[in-house]
N, C-alpha and C positions, 0 to 999 in steps of 0.2 A: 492456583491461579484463579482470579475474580476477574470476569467483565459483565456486566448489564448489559453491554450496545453490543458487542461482536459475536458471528455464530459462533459455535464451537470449533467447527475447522475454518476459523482465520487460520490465512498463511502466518502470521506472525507469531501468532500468542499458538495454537498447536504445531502445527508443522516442522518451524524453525523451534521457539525455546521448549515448549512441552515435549515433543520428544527426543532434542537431546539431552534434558535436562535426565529424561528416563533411560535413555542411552548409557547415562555417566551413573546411573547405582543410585537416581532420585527416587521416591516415590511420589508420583504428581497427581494431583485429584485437581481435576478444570470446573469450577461452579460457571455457568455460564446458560444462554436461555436456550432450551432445546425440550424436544419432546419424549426425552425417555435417558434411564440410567441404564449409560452401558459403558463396556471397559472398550477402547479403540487403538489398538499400539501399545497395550499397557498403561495405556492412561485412563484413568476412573473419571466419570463424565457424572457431573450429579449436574440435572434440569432444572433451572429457574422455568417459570410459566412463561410462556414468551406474550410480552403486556401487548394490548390491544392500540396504545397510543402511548404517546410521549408522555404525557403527563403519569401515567400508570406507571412506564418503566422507571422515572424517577422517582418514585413514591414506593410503591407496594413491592415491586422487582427490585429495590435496592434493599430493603431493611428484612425483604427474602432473601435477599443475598448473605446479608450480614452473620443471621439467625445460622444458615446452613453452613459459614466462616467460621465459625466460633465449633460448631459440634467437630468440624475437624479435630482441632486442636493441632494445628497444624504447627510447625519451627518456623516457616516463612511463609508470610502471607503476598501475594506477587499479584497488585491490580495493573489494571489495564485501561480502566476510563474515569477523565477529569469526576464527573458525578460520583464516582466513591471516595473522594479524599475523604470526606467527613467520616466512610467507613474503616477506610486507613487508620485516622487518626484514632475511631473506638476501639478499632482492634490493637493500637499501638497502646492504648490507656489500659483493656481490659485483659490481655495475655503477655506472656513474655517473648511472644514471637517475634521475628523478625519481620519489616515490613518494606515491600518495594513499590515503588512508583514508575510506572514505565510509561512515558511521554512520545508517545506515538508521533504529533506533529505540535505546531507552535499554535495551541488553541484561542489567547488571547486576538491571534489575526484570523483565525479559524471564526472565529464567536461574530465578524465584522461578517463574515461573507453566508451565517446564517442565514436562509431565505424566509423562516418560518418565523424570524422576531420582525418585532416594527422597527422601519429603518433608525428612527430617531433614538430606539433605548441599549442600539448595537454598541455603540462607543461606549456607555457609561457600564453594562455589562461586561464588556470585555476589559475593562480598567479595574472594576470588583474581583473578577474574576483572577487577574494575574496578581492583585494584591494577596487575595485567598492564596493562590498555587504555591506565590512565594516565602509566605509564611507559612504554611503549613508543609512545607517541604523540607524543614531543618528538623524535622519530628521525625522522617521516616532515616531508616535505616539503608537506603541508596536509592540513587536515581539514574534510572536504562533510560538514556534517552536514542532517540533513534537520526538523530542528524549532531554534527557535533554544534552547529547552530543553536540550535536550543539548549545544547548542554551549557553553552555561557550564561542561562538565564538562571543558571542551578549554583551559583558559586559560593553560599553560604550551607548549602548542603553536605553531610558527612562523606559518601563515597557518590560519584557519578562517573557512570562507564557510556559511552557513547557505542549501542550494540545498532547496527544497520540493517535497514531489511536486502542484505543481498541475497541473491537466489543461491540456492542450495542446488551442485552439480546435480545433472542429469534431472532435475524434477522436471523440467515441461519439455526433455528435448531425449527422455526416453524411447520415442518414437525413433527407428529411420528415416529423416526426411526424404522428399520428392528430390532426384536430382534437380538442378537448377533451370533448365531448359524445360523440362514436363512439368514445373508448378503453372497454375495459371495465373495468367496478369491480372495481379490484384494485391493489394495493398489490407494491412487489418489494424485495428484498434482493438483492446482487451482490456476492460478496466469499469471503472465506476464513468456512467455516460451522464456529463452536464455540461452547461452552457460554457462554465469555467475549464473544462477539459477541450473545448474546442471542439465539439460537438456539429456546432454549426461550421466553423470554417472547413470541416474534413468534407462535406457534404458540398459544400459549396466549391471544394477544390478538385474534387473527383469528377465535378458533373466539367468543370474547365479542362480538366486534365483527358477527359475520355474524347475531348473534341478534337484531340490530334495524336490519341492509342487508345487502345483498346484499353479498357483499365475497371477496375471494380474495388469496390472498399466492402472487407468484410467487418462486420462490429458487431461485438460478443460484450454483454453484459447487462446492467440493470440502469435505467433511466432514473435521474434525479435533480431534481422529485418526477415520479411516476409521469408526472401530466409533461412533460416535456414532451414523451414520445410521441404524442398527438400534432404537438407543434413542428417536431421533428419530418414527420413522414409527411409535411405539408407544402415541404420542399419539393421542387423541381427536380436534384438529381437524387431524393430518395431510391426511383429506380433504377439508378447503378449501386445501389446496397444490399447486402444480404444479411440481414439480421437471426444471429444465433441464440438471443439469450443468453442468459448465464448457463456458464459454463464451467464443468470441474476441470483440476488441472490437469488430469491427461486429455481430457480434449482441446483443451488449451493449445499444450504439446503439441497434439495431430493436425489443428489449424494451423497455426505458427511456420510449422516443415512445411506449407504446400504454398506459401505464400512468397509474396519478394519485397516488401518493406514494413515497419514495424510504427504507427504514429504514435508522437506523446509532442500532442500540441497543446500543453497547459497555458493557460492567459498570463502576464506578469501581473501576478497579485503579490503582494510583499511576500508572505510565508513560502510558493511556489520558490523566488526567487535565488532562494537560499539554501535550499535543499534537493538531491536526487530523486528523480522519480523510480521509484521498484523496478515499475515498467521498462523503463530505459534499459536494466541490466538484464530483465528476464528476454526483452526483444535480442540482447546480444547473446542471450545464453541458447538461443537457439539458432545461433548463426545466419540472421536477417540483420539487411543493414537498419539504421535508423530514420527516421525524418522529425528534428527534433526542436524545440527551441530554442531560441537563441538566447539563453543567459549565460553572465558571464562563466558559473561553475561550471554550468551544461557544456559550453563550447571547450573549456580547458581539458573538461574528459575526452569527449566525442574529438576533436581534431588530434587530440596529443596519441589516439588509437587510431583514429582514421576508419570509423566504424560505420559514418553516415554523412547526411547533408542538416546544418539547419538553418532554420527558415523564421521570418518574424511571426510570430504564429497567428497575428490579424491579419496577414495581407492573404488574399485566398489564393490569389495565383503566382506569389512566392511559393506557395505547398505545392498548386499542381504544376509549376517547373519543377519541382522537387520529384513531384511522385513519375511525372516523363520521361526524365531523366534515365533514374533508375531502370525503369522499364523498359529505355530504348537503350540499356548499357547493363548489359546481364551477367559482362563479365568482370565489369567493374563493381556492381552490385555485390555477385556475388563474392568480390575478393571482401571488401569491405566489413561482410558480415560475416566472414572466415575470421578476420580479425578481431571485430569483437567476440565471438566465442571464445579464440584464446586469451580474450582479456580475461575474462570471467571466468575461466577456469584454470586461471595462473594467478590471480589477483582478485577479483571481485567478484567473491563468492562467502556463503554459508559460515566455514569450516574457519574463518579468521574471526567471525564476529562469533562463533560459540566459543573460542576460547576464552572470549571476554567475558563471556553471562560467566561459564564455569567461576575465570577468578574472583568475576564477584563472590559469588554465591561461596566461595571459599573464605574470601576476607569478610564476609558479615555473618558466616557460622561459626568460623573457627579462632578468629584473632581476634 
């Protein structure tokens, strides 16, 4: 498994496929950038230098990458980031391995909402770019994508399996929770923090929401780009926040049990639109309701379980009716997010979408 951009323990590329790939009698070696070679779960971890900027990682960290891909000699080569097609393609030219493409999100709308290019050369890059994806995607030997959405953009490709990121039972809800009545009033967010995650309207619906309950937003993660956080804590209800930083997943777990609603207010940007948030399923896997937004796939899940409230996610005091609600209704709360845990672990979990990597991995070794 190759990525330049993701740590070594991404939930996706370790957690979920590396170790059941090792699980099922693989042997899996992760090149990825980290600070030392060590074996973790049975998985062999060889360190890329972790580049100093952007431009380093696609230069010197990728054709490090490639040099360390080949000594393998691996049967399957399995990347993970747009930036190694080119290495896909030399390792499809210079070995007989097998080689996969795994399409984490829809990067063509992804490349639009870059903050770090200039506004004016986003379109005409993100138009190169999905010409390149497109064509150079009938060369690899399958394509993982991770929403069946994207998967429509693959249709002249050999095999494509649509593997999802659902949560893997019991990973963040190993803990005991708090009964429901001794958690405290408070509300959390977990995830990558940006303007586009709704950042600002959480903040701005909490400081309305605490003016008629007691209420508090915990928020666990890492600010993007960094300089946000400055702008963020410049807010009025920053002080009903309690900011944890990033966090591993069992603390994850132990926040999540003491809480009573779970937010995922993404913006409607096209690619959101179209696809599930992780978040949404891990917030049910720990048996909190949701406060979600309102698109059309989001609301067919969320109402058809009956697992939350959602909300347009510009209006701020649509959220904080939403977060009062909940809170002045503890038993409806918590039926709600009874509910969705037995979604997720009767349906929308792990153990369905490893069946799918395994049959790839069967039908591009063995047929």
């Amino acid at each position: 498994m190759l990525t330049s951009v993701h740590p070594p323990f991404d939930v996706r590329i370790f957690h979920k496929q590396a170790r059941s790939l090792y699980r099922h009698g693989y042997q899996v070696v992760l090149i990825a950038p980290h600070s030392k070679q060590e074996v973790i779960d049975g998985i062999k971890i060889i360190p890329l230098p972790i580049p100093k900027n952007r431009y380093q990682r696609m230069t010197k960290t990728v054709l490090g990458l490639f040099k360390l891909a080949l000594k393998e000699n691996a049967d399957v080569y399995h990347f993970h980031d747009p930036e190694l097609i080119p290495i896909g393609l030399l390792l499809k030219a210079c070995t007989r391995a097998r080689v996969l493409y795994d399409v984490h999100e829809d990067y063509p709308k992804a490349i639009m909402e870059k903050h770090w290019l200039y506004p004016w050369t986003r379109r005409y890059i993100a138009l190169l770019f999905k010409w390149v994806e497109k064509f150079s995607s009938v060369f690899f030997d399958g394509i993982i994508s991770a929403t069946p959405f994207i998967a429509k953009k693959f249709i002249y490709s050999k095999n494509i399996f649509v593997v999802r990121n659902l949560p893997i039972i019991d990973e963040l809800s190993k803990e005991e929770p708090l009964p429901w009545l001794k958690r405290s009033n408070s509300v959390a967010y977990i995830g990558k923090i940006s303007f586009l995650r709704g950042i600002k309207e959480m903040i701005e619906a909490i400081e309305l929401a605490s003016e008629k309950t007691e209420v508090r937003l915990i928020l666990a993660g890492d600010f993007t780009p960094e300089s946000l956080r400055k702008e963020i804590k410049l807010l009025s209800g920053w002080r009903l926040v309690e900011y944890k930083g990033y966090l591993s997943l069992q603390e994850v777990g132990e926040l999540v049990g003491h809480v009573k609603a779970g937010l995922v207010l993404i913006h409607p940007e096209p690619r959101y639109l179209v696809s599930y948030p992780t978040k949404l399923f891990e917030y049910m896997s720990c048996g909190i309701p949701v406060i979600a937004s309102d698109f059309q796939i989001w609301r067919e899940l969320v109402e058809s379980i009956g697992c939350g409230l959602l909300v347009n996610p510009l209006d701020t005091k649509g959220i904080a009716d939403a977060i009062e609600y909940l809170i002045k209704n503890p038993k409806i709360a918590e039926e709600m997010g009874a509910r969705g845990k037995e979604a997720v672990f009767t349906r929308y979990n792990w153990n369905s979408e490893e069946k799918k990597l395994f049959s790839l991995y069967q039908d591009i070794l063995f047929n």
